[in-house]
N, C-alpha and C positions, 0 to 999 in steps of 0.2 A: 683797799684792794689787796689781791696774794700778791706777796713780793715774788715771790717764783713769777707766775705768769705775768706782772711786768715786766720783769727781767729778760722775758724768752720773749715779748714782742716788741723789746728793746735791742735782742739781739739779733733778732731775726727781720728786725723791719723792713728791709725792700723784699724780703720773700712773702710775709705775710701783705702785703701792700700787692705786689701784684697777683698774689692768689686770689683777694679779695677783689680786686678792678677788672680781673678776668672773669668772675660770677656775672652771669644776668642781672640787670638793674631788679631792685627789688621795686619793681612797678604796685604789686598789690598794698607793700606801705606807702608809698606815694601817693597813691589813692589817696589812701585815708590821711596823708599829711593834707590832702589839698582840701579833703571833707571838711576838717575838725581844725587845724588851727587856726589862729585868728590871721586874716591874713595881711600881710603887710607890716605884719609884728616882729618884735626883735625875740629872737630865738637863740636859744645855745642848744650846741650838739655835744652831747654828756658820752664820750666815751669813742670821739668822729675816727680813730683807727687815721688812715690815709687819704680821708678829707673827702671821700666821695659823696657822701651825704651832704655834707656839710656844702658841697659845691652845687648838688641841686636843690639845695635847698633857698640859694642865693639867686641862683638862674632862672627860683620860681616866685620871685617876690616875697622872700621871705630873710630878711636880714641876718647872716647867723657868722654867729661865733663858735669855732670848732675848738675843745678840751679834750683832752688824752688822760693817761694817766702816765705812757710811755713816750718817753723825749724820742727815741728813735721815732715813732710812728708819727711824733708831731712834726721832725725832720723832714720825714716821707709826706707829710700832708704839704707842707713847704713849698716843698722841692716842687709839686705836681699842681697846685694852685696857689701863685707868686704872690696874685691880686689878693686873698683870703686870710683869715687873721687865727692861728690858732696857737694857743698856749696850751700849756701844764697843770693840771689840776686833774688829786684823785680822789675815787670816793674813797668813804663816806663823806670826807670831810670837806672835801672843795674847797680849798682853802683860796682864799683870794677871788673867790667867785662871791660877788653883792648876792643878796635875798631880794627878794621880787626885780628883778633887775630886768625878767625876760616874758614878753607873752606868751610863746610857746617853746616850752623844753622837750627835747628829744631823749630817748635814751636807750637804742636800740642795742639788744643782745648785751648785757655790759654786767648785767648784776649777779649772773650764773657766777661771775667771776670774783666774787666776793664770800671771804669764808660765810656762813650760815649766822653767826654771830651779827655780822655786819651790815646785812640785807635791811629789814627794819629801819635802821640809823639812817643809810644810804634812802630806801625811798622816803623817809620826811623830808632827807637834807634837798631829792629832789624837789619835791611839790613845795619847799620854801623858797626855791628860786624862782618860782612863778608868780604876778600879779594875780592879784584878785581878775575872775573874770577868765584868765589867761587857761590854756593846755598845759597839759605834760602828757606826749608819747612815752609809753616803757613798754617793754618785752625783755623777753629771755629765754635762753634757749632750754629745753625742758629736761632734766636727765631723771631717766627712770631707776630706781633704785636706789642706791648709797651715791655720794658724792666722788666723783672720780677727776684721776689725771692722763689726759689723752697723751701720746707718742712724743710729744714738744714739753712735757710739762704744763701745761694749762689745766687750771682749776677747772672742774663743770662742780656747781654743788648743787645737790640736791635738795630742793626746798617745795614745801605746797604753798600755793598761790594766796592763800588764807593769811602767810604772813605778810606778802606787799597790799593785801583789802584791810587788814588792821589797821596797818602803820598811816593808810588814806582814809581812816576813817571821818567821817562829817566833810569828805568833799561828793563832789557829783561826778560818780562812773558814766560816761557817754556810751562806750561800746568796751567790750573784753570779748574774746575767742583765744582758744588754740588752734592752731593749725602748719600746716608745712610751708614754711616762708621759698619764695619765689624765688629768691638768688641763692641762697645756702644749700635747699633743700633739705635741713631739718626743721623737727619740729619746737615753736614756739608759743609762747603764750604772749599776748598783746593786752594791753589795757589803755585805754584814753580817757584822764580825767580831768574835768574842770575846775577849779582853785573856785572855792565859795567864798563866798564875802563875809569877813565877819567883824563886828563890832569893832571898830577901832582901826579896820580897814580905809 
């Protein structure tokens, strides 16, 4: 991850927590979490910010463990759901986080925030946390142009979409779009794939 934008949502964590708890539920991913994962499966949420995902994602039969990469914001997830379990772990590396450990992995908005370098690494590291058989949600939020840093210091990088369909290559895409996400109201690109089985699985 950029140490800067750790840093800033480290130190800004109950501002950024309640910016984000004040947004409209992001009902159109929810949708598609209820489509596509397997359900009743054990899930991580790759990047859970203040645990609101990561809370209905539990509420909806769906077992999850919430990862940050920022310890404030894992505080903040704490602090706001007692009952739920979230630790520390950044990308690319996730260190401490098992391989195939989860049926469906989350990863919404999180990879923008990762230099251009690290994109690639970051999505295998995801898709090796999944079972065979198993999801992985990912999106990102999409910046037009060169790679920028908005008013907080926060990394946006710009990258085409070509590099997370590489790095998945020989799994099976279920659905991919762009479009304008319901709580944020920017635009994103989504992707939902399934971990294919392969020899020695």
């Amino acid at each position: 991850m950029d140490e800067l934008t750790v840093s800033t949502y480290t130190q800004g964590a109950d501002h950024f927590a309640q910016e984000w708890l004040a947004q409209p539920e992001p009902t159109d991913m929810y949708a598609l979490l209820e489509e596509f994962f397997v359900p009743g499966g054990s899930t991580a949420d790759i990047g859970c910010g203040a645990g609101r995902d990561t809370a209905w994602l539990n509420a909806h039969g769906f077992p999850t463990l919430g990862y940050d990469a920022s310890q404030g914001l894992i505080e903040q997830a704490r602090l706001r759901y007692p009952s739920l379990s979230f630790r520390t772990a950044a990308l690319p590396e996730l260190e401490g986080v098992a391989s195939r450990a989860f049926d469906n992995v989350l990863c919404e908005t999180v990879l923008m925030h990762l230099p251009v370098q690290q994109i690639a690494r970051a999505c295998a590291r995801l898709m090796d946390l999944v079972r065979p058989g198993g999801v992985l949600y990912l999106s990102w939020r999409v910046t037009e142009g060169g790679s920028v840093r908005d008013v907080y210091d926060r990394l946006y990088t710009s990258f085409d979409a070509s590099v997370v369909g590489s790095s998945l290559a020989g799994q099976s895409v279920l659905w991919e779009k762009e479009s304008v996400s319901g709580s944020s109201g920017k635009r994103v690109h989504r992707m939902i794939v399934r971990r294919v089985a392969a020899s020695g699985d």
